[in-house]
RODO-2510 file (C-alpha; in nm, 4 decimals, decimal comma):
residues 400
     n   res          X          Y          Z
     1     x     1,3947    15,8106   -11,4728
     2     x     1,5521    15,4543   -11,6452
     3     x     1,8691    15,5291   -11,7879
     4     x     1,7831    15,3575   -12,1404
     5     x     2,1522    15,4371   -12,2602
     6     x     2,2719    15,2423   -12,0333
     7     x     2,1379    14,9008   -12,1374
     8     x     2,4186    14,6734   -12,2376
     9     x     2,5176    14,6505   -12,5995
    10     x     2,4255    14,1989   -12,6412
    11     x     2,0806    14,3102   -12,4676
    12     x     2,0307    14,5782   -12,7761
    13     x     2,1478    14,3485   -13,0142
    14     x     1,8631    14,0794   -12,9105
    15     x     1,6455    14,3463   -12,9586
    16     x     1,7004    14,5038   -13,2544
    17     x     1,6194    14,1910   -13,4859
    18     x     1,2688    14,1665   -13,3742
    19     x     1,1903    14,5298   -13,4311
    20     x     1,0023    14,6002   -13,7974
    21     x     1,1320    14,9087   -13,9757
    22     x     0,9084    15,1681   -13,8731
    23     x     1,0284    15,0907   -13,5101
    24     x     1,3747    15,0321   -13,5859
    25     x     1,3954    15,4103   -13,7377
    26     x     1,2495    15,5252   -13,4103
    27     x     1,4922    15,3045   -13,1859
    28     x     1,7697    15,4591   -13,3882
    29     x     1,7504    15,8268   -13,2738
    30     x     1,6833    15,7679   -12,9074
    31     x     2,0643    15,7707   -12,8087
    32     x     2,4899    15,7433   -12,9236
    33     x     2,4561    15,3793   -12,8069
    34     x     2,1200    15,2588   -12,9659
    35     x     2,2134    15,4174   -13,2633
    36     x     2,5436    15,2347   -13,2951
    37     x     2,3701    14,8873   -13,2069
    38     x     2,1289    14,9264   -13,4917
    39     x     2,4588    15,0333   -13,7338
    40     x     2,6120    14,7276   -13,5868
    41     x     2,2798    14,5029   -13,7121
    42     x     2,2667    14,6778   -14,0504
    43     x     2,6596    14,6207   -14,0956
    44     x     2,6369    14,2924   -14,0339
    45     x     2,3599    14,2619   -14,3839
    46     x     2,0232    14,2527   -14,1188
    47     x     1,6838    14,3210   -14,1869
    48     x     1,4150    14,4755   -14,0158
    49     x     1,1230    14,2311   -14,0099
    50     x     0,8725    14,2943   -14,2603
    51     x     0,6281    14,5626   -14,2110
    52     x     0,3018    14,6705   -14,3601
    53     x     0,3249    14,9330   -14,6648
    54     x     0,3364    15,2938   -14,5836
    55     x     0,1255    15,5438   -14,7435
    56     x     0,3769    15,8196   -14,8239
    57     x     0,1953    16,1884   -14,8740
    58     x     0,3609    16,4991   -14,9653
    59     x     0,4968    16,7517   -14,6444
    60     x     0,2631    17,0038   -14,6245
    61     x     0,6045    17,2983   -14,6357
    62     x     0,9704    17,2537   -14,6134
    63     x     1,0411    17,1355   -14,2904
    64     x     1,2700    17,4128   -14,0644
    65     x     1,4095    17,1220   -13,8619
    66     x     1,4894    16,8746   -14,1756
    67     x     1,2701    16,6039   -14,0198
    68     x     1,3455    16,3312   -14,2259
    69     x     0,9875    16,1297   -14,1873
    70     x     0,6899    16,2213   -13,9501
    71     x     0,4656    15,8775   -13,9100
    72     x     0,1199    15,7805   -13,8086
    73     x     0,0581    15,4387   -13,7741
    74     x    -0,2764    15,4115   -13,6022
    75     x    -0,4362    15,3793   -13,9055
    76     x    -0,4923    15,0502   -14,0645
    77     x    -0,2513    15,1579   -14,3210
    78     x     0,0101    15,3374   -14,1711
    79     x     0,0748    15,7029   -14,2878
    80     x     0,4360    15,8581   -14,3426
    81     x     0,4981    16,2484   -14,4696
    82     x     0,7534    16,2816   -14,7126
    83     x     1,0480    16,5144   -14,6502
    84     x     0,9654    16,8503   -14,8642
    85     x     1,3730    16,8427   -14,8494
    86     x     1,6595    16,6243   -14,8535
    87     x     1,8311    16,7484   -14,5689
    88     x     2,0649    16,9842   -14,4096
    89     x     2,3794    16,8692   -14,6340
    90     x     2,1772    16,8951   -14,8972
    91     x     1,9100    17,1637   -14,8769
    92     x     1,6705    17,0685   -15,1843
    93     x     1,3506    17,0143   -15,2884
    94     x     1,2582    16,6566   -15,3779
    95     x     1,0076    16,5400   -15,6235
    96     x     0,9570    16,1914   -15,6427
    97     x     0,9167    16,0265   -15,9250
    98     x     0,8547    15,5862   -15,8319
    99     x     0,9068    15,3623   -15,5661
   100     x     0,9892    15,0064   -15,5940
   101     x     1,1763    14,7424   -15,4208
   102     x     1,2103    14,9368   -15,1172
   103     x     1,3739    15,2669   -15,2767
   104     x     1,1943    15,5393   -15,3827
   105     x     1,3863    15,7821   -15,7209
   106     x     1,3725    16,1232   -15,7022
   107     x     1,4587    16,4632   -15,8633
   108     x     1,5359    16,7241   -15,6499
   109     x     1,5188    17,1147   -15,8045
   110     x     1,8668    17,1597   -15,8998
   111     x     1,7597    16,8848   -16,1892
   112     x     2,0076    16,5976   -15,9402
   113     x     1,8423    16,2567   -15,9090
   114     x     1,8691    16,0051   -15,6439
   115     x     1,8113    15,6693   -15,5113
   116     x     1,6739    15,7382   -15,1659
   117     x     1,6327    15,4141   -14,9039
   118     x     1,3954    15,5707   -14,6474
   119     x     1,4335    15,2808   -14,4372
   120     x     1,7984    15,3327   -14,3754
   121     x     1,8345    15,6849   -14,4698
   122     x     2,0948    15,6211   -14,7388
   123     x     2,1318    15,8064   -15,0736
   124     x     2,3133    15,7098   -15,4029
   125     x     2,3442    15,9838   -15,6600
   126     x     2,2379    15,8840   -16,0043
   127     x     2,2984    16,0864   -16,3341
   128     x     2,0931    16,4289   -16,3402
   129     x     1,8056    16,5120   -16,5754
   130     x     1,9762    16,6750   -16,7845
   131     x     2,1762    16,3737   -16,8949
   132     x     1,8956    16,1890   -17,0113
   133     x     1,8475    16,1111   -17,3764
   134     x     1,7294    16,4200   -17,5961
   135     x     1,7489    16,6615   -17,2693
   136     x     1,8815    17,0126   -17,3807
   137     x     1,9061    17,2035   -17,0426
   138     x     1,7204    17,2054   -16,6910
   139     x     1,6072    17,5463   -16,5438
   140     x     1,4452    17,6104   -16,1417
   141     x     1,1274    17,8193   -16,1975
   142     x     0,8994    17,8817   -15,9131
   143     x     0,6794    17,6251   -16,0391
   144     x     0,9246    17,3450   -16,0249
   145     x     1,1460    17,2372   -16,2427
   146     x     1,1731    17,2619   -16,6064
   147     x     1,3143    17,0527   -16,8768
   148     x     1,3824    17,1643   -17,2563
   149     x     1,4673    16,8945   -17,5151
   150     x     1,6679    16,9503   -17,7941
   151     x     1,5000    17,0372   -18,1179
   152     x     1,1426    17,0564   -17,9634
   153     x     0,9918    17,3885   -17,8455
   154     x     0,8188    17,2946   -17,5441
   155     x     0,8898    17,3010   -17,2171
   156     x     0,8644    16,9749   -16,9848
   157     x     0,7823    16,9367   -16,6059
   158     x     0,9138    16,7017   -16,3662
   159     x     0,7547    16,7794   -16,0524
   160     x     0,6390    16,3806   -15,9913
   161     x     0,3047    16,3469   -16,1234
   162     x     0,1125    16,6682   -16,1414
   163     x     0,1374    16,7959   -16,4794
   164     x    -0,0122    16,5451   -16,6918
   165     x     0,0238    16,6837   -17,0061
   166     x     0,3252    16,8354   -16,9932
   167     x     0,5688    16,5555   -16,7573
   168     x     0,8667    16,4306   -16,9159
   169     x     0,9357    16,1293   -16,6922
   170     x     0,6105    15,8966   -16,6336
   171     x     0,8014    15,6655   -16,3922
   172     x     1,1443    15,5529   -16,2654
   173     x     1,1760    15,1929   -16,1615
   174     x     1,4681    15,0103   -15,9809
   175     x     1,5032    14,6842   -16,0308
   176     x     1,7959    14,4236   -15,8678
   177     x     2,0592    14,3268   -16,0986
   178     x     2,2332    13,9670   -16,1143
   179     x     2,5649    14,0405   -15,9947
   180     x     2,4073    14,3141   -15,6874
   181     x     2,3103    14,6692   -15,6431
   182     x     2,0169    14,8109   -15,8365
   183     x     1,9368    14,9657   -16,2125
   184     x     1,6825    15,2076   -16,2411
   185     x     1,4940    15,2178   -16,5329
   186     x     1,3183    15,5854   -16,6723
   187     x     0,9946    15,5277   -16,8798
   188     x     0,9800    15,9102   -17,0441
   189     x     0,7748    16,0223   -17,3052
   190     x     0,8785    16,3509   -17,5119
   191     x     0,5702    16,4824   -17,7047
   192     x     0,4454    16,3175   -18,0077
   193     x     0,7155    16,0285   -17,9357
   194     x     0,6649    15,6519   -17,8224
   195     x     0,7542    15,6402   -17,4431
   196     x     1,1056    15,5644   -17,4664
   197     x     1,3751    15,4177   -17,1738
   198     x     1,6752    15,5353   -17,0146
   199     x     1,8884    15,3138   -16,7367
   200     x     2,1610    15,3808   -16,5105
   201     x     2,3202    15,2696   -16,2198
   202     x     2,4300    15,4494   -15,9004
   203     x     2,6826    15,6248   -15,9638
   204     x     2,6937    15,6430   -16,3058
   205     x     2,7066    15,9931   -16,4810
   206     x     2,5147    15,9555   -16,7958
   207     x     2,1509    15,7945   -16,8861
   208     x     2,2213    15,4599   -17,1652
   209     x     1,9575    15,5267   -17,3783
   210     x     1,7054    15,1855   -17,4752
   211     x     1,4651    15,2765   -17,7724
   212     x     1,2035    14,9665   -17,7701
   213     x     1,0603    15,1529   -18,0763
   214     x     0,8131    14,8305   -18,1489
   215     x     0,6784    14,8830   -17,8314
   216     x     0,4103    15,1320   -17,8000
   217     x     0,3050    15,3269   -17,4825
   218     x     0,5142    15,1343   -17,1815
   219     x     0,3293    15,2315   -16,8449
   220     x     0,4778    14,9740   -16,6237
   221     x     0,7963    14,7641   -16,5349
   222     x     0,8109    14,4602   -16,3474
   223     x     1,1431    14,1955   -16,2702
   224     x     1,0292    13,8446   -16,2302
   225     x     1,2666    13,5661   -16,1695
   226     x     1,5393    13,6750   -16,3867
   227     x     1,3442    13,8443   -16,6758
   228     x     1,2466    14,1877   -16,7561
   229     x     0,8524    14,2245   -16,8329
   230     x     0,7155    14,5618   -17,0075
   231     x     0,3347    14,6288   -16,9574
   232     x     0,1418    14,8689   -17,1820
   233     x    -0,1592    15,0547   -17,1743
   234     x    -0,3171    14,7857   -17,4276
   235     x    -0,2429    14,4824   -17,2395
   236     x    -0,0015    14,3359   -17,4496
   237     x     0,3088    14,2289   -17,2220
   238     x     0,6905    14,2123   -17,3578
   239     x     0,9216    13,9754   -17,2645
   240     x     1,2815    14,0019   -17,2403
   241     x     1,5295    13,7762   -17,1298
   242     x     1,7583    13,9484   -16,9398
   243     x     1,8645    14,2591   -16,8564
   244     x     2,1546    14,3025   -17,0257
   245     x     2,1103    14,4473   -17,3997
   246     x     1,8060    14,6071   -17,3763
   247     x     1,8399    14,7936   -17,6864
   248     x     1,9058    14,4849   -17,9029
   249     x     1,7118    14,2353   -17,7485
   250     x     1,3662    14,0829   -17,9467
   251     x     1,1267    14,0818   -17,6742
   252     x     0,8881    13,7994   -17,6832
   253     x     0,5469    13,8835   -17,6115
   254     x     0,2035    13,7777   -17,4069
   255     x    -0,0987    13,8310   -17,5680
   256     x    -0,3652    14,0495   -17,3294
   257     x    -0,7089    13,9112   -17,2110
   258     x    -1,0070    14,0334   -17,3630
   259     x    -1,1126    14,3522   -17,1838
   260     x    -1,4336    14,4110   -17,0814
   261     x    -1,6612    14,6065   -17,3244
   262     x    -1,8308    14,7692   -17,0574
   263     x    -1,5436    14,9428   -16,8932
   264     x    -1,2623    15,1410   -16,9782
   265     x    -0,8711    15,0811   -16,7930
   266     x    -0,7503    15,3530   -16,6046
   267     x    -0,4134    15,2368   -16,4874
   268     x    -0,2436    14,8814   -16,5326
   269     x     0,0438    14,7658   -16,3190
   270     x     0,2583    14,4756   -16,3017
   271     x     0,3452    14,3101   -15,9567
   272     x     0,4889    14,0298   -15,8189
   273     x     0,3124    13,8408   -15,5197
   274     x     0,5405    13,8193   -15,2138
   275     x     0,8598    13,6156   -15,2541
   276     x     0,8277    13,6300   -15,5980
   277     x     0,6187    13,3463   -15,6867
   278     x     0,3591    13,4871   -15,9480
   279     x     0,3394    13,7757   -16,1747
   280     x     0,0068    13,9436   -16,1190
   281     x    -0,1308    14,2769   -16,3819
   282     x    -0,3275    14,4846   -16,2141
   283     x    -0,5752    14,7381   -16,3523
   284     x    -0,8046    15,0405   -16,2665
   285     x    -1,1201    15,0173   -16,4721
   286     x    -1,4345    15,2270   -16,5082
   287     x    -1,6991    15,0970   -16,5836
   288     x    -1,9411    15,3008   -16,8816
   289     x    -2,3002    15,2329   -16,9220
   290     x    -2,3952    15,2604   -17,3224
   291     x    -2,5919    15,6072   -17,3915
   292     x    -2,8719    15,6605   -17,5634
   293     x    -2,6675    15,6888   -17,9086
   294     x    -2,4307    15,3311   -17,9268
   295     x    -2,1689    15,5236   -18,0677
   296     x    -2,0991    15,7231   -17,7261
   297     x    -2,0019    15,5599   -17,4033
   298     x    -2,0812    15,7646   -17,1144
   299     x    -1,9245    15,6997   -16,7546
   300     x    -2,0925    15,5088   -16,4928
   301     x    -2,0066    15,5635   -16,1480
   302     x    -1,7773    15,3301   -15,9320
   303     x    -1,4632    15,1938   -16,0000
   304     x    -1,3445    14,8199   -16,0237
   305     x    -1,0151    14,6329   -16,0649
   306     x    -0,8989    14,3131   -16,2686
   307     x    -0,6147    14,1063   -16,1512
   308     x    -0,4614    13,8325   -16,3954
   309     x    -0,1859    13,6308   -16,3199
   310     x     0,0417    13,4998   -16,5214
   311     x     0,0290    13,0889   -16,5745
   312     x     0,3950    12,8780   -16,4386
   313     x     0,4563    12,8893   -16,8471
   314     x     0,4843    13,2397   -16,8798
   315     x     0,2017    13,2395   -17,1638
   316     x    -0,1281    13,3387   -17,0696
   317     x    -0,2558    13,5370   -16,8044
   318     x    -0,5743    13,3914   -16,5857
   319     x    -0,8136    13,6400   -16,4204
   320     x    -0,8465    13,5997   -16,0578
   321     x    -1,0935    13,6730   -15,8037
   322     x    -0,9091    13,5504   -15,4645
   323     x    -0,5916    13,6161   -15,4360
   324     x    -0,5666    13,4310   -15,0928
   325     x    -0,3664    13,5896   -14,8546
   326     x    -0,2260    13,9004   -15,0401
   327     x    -0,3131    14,2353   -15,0477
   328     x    -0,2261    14,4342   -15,2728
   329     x    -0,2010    14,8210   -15,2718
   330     x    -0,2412    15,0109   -15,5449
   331     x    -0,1893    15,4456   -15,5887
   332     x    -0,1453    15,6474   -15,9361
   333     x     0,1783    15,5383   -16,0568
   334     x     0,2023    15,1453   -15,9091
   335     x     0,1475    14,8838   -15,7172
   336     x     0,3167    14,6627   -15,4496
   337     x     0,1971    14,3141   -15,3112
   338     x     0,2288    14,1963   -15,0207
   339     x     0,1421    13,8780   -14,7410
   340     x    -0,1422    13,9740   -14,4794
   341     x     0,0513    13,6554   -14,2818
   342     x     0,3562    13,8691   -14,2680
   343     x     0,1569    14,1914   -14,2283
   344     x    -0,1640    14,1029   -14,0255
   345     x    -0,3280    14,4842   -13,9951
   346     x    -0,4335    14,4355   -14,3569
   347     x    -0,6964    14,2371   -14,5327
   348     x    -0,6550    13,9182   -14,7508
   349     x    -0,7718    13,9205   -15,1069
   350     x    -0,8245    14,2924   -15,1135
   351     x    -0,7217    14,5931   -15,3301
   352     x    -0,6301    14,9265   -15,0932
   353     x    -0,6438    15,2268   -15,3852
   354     x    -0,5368    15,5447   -15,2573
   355     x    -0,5368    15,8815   -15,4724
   356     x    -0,5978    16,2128   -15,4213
   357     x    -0,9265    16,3887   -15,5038
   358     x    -1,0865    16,7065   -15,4050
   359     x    -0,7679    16,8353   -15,2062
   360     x    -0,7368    16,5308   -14,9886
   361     x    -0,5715    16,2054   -15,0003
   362     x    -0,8483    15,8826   -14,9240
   363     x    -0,7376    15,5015   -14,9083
   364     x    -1,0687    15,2900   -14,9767
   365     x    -1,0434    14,9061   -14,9376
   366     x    -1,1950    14,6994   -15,2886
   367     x    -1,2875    14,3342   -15,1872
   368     x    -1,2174    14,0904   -15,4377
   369     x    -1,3915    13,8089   -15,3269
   370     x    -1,7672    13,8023   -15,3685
   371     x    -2,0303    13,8708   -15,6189
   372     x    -2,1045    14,2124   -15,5055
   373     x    -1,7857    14,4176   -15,4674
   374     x    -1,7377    14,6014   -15,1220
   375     x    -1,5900    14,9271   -15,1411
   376     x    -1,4824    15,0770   -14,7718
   377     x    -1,3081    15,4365   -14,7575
   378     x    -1,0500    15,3339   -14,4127
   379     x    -0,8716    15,6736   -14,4608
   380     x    -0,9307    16,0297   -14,5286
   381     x    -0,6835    16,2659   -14,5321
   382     x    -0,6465    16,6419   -14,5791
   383     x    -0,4120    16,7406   -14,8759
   384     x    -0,0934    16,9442   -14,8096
   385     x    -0,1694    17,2873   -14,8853
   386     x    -0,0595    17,4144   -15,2335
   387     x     0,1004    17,0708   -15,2666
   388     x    -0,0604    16,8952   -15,5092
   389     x     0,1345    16,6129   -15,5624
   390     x     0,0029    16,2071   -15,5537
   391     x     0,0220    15,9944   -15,2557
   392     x     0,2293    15,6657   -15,3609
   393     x     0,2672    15,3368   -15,1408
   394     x     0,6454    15,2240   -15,0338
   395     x     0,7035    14,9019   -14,8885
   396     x     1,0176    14,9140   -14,6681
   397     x     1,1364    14,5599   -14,6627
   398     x     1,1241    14,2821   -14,9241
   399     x     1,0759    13,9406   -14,8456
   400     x     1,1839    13,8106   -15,1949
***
């Protein structure tokens, strides 16, 4: 048998460059000396090369041996479980709660969040739950965990995505900031309020609050070169300059296209194409044939997406039906974009939507190009047993 530890430390450091993340995370645990020439590479500020997307699911029970990722990448979208736990130092149940810019936020059931970096299996603490903006107190109840808020009776869930009515946080978003290091932004929404913001830094032990309170129902937030842009659920898109004085700041705003009167919007996201170049909204529609009575809209079946991008003067967004060579990849709480040049397993100009329905997770590829719209399911897989939490896409390396 080859003794692979024995291979000499400038032959691993060759190596290691040319290795995309997924690989490199495998190279790391195979012994004491491979593992210190891939710290050596990531010391030194390198990068794994760029990789396609993986499709993160829920782990199907807490995992007796910690196992920090279990991957699949046959597929033409390759599949990663999600710890059910953060580890052995730290024996907790995670729920996550957004993934952007290569970092995925999370609450685990002790009401602590974190910003987790799968691809080098670092953690920075960030204030808990309960020091967000109009939290009271954080219980554990065998359902998950449990927010109160001060003066309001109900009870809140956090547990990512699965109680609809009742979630407290709709998405956490890290974004870079000027000087370095990250800020993650909370979109909540406490019943019968506007959805409001929170931000922090790692590190940090309280949530600043932001109250945009001219801004109604904020789904989405997107960085693009140097400004902050809001979506909403009506299309309108806010403006602001910079990140600094969120609170204070006038946002300027970008009127929304003209929706469709045949269809209604599921979802809208806001993503840049890779390297930064263009803003793109994307959005979930379905379309609704007129009933009998033209005051009722009934569904149709089939589902369809718009992508606009936003014009080089930041004014007006242009609806697009070939978005050359990007893909972009879209789940229930955002989207990522990225180059099928850099990534060649996936398909230019096309939409892969991934959600889970009937108790399992399925990734169907929507064509853009064309007159008739192809719809392809490429994956279907089972659900994790009593787990009923979304799928989400995270992209382990940036190019921008």
């Amino acid at each position: 048998m080859a003794d692979w530890a024995g291979l000499h430390e400038d032959f691993l450091l060759l190596l290691v460059p040319r290795l995309p993340s997924l690989d490199l995370r495998t190279f790391r645990t195979v012994c004491a000396s491979w593992r210190a020439a891939a710290a050596t590479f990531a010391s030194a500020g390198g990068r794994p090369r760029p990789d396609r997307p993986w499709l993160l699911l829920p782990a199907d029970a807490p995992d007796p041996e910690f196992r920090r990722l279990a991957i699949c990448r046959d597929q033409e979208v390759p599949v990663v479980t999600l710890p059910a736990r953060l580890g052995r130092a730290h024996d907790r149940r995670l729920f996550p709660l957004g993934s952007s810019r290569g970092v995925i936020v999370a609450a685990d059931d002790r009401g602590a969040m974190h910003l987790l970096d799968l691809a080098t299996g670092r953690r920075a603490p960030l204030p808990p739950v309960a020091a967000l903006p109009l939290a009271d107190r954080v219980e554990r109840t065998p359902a998950g965990l449990s927010v109160r808020l001060k003066r309001d009776p109900r009870v809140y869930s956090i547990d990512g995505l699965i109680h609809r009515d009742d979630t407290l946080i709709h998405k956490a978003v890290a974004v870079p900031t000027p000087g370095g290091g990250a800020m993650v932004i909370v979109i909540y929404s406490p019943h019968s309020h506007r959805h409001q913001w929170a931000t922090a830094r790692p590190g940090d032990s309280t949530w600043k609050s932001v109250k945009p309170s001219s801004i109604p129902a904020v789904v989405d937030l997107a960085l693009h070169r140097g400004q902050l842009y809001a979506n909403t659920l009506f299309g309108m898109v806010y403006v602001y300059p910079e990140l600094h004085g969120l609170g204070s700041a006038s946002p300027d705003i970008i009127p929304s296209e003209t929706r469709r009167p045949t269809s209604r919007v599921e979802s809208s996201f806001l993503v840049q194409t890779p390297g930064g170049g263009a803003l793109m909204q994307v959005e979930r529609v379905n379309p609704v044939a007129p009933a009998e009575s033209e005051e009722f809209v009934a569904p149709a079946e089939g589902e369809e997406f718009v992508v606009r991008v936003l014009d080089e003067c930041g004014g007006t967004w242009e609806e697009e039906e070939d978005i050359g060579d990007v893909a972009l990849l879209v789940d229930a709480s955002g989207a990522v974009a990225v180059s099928t040049r850099e990534c060649p397993g996936l398909r230019p100009s096309t939409i892969y939507y991934a959600d889970l329905n009937g108790g399992e997770t399925r990734v169907r590829a929507y064509s853009l190009a064309g007159k008739h719209k192809k719809v392809e399911v490429v994956e279907s897989l089972p659900g994790a047993e009593g787990n009923k939490r979304p799928c989400f896409w995270f992209t382990p390396v940036y190019s921008q």
